[in-house]
C-alpha positions in Angstrom: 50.4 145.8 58.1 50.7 142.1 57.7 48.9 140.5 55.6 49.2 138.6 51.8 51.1 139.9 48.8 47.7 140.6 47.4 46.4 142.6 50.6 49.3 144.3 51.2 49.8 145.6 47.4 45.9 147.3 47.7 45.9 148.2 51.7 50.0 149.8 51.8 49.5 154.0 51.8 50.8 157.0 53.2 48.4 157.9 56.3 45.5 159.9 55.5 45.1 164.2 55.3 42.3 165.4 57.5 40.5 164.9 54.2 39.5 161.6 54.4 41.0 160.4 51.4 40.3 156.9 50.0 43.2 157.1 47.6 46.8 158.6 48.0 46.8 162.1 46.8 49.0 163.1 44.4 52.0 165.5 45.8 52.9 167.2 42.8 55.4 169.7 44.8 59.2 170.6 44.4 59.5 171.1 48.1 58.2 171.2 51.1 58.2 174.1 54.2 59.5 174.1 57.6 57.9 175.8 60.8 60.7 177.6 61.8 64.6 177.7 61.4 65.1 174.6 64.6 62.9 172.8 62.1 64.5 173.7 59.0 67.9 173.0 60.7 67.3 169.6 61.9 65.5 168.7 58.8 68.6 168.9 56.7 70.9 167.4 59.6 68.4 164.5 59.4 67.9 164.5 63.1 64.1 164.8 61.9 62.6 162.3 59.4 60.9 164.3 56.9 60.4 165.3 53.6 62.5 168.3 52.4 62.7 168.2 48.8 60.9 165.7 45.7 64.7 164.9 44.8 65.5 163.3 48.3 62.0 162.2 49.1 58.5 162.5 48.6 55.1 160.9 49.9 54.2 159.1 46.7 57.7 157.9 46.4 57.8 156.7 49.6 54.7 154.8 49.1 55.7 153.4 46.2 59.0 152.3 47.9 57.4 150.7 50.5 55.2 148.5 48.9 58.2 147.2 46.9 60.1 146.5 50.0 57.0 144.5 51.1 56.6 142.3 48.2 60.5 141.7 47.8 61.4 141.2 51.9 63.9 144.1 52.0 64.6 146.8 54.4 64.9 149.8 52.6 64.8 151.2 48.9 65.4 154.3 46.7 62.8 154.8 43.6 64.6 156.3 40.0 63.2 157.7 36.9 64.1 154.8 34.6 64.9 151.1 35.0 68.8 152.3 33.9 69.1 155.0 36.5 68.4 152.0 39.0 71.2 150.3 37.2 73.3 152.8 37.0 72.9 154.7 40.6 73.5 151.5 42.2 76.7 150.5 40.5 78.1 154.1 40.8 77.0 154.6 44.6 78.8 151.0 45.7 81.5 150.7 43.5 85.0 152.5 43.5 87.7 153.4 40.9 89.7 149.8 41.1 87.0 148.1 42.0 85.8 144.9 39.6 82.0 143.3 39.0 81.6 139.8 37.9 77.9 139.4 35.9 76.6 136.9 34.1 77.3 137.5 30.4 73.4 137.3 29.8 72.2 141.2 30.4 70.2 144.0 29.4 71.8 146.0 26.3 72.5 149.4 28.0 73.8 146.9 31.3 76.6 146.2 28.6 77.0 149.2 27.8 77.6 150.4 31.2 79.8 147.9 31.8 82.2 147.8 28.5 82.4 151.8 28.0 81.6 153.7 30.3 83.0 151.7 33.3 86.2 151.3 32.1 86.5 155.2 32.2 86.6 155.2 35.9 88.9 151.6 36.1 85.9 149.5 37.1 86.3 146.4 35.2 83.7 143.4 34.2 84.6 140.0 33.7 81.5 137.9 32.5 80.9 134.4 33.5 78.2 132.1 31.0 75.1 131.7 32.4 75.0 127.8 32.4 78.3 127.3 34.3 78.7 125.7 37.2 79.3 127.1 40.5 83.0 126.6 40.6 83.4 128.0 37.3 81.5 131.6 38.3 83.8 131.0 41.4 87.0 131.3 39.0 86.1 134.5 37.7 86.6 136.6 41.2 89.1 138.5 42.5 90.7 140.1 44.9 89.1 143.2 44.3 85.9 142.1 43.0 83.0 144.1 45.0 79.7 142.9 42.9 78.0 139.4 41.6 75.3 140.4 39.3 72.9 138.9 37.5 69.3 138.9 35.8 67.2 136.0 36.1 65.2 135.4 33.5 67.5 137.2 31.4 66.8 140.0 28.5 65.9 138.5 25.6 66.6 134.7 25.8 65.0 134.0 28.8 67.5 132.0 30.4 67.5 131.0 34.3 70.4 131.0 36.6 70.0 129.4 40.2 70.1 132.8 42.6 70.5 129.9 45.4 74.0 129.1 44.0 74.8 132.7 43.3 73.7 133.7 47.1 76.4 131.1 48.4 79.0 132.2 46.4 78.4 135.8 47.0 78.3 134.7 50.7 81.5 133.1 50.7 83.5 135.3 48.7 81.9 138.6 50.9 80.5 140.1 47.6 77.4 142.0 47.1 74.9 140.3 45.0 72.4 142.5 43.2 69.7 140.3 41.3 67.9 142.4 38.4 64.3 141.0 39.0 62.4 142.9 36.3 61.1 139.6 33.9 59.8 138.2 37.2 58.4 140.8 39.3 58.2 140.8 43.2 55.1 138.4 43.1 57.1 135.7 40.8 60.2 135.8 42.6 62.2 137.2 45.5 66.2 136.9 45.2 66.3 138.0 48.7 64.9 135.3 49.7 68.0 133.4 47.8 70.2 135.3 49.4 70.3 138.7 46.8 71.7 141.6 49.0 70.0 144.4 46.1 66.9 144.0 44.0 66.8 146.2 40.9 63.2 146.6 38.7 62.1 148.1 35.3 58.9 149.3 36.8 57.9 150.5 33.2 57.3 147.2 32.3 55.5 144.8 34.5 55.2 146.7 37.6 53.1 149.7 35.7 51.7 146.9 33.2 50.0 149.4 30.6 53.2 151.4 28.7 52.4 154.5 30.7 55.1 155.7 32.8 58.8 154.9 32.9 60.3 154.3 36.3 62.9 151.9 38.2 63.7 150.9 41.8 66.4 149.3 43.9 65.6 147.7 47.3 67.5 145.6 49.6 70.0 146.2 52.5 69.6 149.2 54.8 73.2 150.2 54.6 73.8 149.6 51.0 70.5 151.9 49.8 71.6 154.7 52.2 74.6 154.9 49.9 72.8 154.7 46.9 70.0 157.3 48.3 73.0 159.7 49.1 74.5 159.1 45.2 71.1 159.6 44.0 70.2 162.6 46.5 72.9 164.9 45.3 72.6 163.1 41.2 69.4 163.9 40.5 67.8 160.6 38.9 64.9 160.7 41.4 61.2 159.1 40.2 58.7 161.9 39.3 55.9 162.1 42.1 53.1 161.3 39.2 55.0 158.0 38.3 55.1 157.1 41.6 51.7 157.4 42.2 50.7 155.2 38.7 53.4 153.1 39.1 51.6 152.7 43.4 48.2 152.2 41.8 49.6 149.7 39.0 50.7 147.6 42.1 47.0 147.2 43.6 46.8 145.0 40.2 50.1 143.3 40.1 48.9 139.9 41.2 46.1 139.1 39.4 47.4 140.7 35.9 50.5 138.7 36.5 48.5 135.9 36.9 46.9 135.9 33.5 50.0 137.2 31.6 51.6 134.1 32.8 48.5 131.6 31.9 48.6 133.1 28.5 52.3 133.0 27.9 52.2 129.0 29.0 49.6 128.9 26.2 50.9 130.4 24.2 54.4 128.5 24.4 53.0 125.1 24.2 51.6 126.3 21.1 55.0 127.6 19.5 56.7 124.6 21.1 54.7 122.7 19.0 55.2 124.5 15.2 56.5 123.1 12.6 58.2 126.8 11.8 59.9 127.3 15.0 62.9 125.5 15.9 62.8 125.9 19.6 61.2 127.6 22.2 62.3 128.9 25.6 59.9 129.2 28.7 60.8 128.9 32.2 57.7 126.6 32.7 58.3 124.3 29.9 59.9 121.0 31.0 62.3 121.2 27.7 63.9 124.5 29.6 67.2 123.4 29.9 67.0 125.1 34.0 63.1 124.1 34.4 63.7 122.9 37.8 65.9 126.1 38.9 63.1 127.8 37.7 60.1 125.9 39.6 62.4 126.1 42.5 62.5 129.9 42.4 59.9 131.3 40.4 56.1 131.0 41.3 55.0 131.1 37.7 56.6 131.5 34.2 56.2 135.0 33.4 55.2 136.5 30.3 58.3 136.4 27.9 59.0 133.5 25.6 62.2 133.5 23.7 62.1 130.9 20.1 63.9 130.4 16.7 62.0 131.0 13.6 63.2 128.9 10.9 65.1 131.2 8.4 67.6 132.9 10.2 67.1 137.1 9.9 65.0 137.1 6.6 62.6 135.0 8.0 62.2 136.9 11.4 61.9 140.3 9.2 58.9 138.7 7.4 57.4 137.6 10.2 57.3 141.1 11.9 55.9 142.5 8.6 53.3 139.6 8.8 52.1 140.5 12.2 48.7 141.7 12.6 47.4 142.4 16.0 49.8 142.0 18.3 52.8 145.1 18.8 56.1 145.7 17.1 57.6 147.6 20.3 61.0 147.9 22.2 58.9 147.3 25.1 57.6 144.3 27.1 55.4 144.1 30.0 52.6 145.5 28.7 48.7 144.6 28.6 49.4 144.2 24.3 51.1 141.6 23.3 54.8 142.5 21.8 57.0 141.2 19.5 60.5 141.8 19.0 63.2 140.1 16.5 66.4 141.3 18.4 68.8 140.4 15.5 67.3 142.7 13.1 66.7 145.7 15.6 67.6 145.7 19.2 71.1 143.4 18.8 71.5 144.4 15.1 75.1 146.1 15.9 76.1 142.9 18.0 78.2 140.6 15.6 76.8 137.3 15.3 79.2 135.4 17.5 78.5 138.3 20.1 74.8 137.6 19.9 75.2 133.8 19.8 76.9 134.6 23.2 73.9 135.5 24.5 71.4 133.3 23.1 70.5 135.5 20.5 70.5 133.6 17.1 69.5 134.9 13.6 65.9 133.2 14.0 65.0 134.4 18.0 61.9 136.4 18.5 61.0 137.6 21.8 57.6 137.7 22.8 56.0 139.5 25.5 52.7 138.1 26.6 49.8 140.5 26.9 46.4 139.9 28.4 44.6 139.6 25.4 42.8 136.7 24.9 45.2 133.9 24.3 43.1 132.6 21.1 43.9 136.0 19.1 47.3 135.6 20.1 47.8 132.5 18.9 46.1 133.1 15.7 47.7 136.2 14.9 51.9 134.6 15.7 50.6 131.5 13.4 49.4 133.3 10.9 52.6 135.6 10.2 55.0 132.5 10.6 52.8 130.7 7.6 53.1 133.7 5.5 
């Protein structure tokens, strides 16, 4: 089918059973039988394309994969339990004891962690690169046996933008693989591959489901790259549960237009913070203060839904203004239809010291907000109200 991200996210499914069915079914099976032993046999040889077990593949995975691959432009792609098993899966299929990653310093806590402790156990080594440096600097980093460039764009929790453009030519010219963790943006914001990503990792817990509901993850890109990861994951075990699949497939019909108001509201909602006499700063891809707001309206096709800014007050003040909140959520999570807030000093970075926060844009005072699709009004009024407490 060919047709606009919109058409494509409602009209992609698995062909219809003789029953006639309007919506995918669910295929809540462990496996799957054969007609006879030829079959069997060339089932597991993969001479036949088929399904042969829920670990390897099933229908509502596969699904679920292919509508992915549509939105993002890639060839092929593997669907995982969690956001993390895409993370980690992909890093443990491609890399190799020796081998060394380069990553912006900017990324997801449990990215760190993979990268500083567990990593090391196995010789794979990280060197990080800021996320405002130039090219030549990011260039600097690499060596001879560096395999992966990696990056998220915006980044987890302060929101920063890096230019994937850039990125794509250096992991061009060096011969690395660049894998692009998309998960802020979504496949209807942004498409590294597009930028020259040669991987595309997602959360789909947050945005892609859109409601808290299900956890899941995904990694699409290159043919040749996912069949490696498909094989780690195959005999691993960190396949995505046929009933995610299927929410996380129905969540998708919706992607576009929920993503649409998120990001009206967050915009809002920004302006409005930008604008408080409490709040030292604020960071939004489509503010025109963004230190990389060009990168981003070069890249992105709206703002999304997080806003990073600095209450004034340091950790005491962002305490008392999660114990002021009213409405919206005090949650780990983001993506979701409620709005969330976060102060990442006091609970998700609280073990960081403060010069290892400060690396990544973290600061005594930053909040994290992700924008729900209440309406904007009661947002507002309920983030001013607990930072005038």
């Amino acid at each position: 089918m060919s047709g606009h991200f919109e058409t494509n996210a409602i009209r992609e499914h698995l062909e219809r059973t003789s029953f006639q069915e309007h919506s995918t079914p669910l295929y809540l099976t462990s496996s799957f039988s054969f007609e006879d032993a030829e079959d069997m046999r060339a089932s597991f040889t993969e001479e036949k394309e088929r399904n042969i077990y829920s670990r390897f593949t099933n229908p509502n995975t596969t699904e679920f994969i292919d509508k992915i691959c549509k939105m993002e432009g890639a060839e092929s792609g593997y669907a995982f339990a969690t956001g993390m098993a895409a993370v980690f899966s992909t890093f443990a299929a491609l890399l190799d004891s020796g081998d060394h990653i380069v990553s912006a310093r900017s990324v997801f806590g449990s990215t760190h962690t993979l990268f500083t402790k567990y990593f090391p156990k196995w010789n794979i080594t990280t060197s990080y690169f800021d996320i405002n440096e130039e090219e030549a600097n990011i260039e600097a980093f690499i060596q001879p046996n560096t395999k992966i460039l990696y990056a998220e764009s915006p980044t987890n929790p302060g929101v920063d933008i890096i230019d994937l453009e850039m990125l794509g030519r250096i992991a061009k010219k060096h011969n690395l693989i660049l894998v692009i963790d998309n998960c802020f943006a979504t496949p209807y914001i942004q498409q590294p591959i597009k930028f020259g990503a040669d991987l595309v990792i997602h959360s789909a817990t947050k945005l892609i489901d859109g409601q808290g509901r299900v956890l899941g993850g995904i990694t699409v890109g290159r043919s040749d790259l996912i069949r490696e990861i498909y094989l780690f994951a195959r005999n691993t075990g960190p396949a995505l549960s046929p009933f995610n699949a299927w929410v996380l497939s129905k969540s998708l019909e919706t992607l576009a237009i929920r993503v649409e108001k998120h990001c009206e509201n967050a915009l809002k909602v920004a302006e409005f913070l930008e604008k408080h006499p409490n709040v030292n700063w604020v960071k939004y891809p489509f503010l025109k203060s963004h230190l990389k707001y060009e990168i981003a309206k070069k890249q992105m096709k709206l703002g999304g839904n997080i806003i990073a800014f600095e209450i004034k007050g340091g950790i005491e003040a962002g305490r008392k203004f999660l114990n002021s909140i009213k409405m919206c959520s005090l949650s780990a999570n983001l993506g979701d239809a409620k709005t969330i807030v976060t102060h990442p000093a006091s609970t998700t970075h609280s073990k960081l010291s403060e010069a290892d926060r400060l690396e990544v844009s973290i600061t005594d005072g930053s909040v994290r907000v992700s924008v729900g699709l209440e309406h904007v009004d009661d947002v507002i009024n309920d983030l001013n109200q607990a930072l005038i407490s």
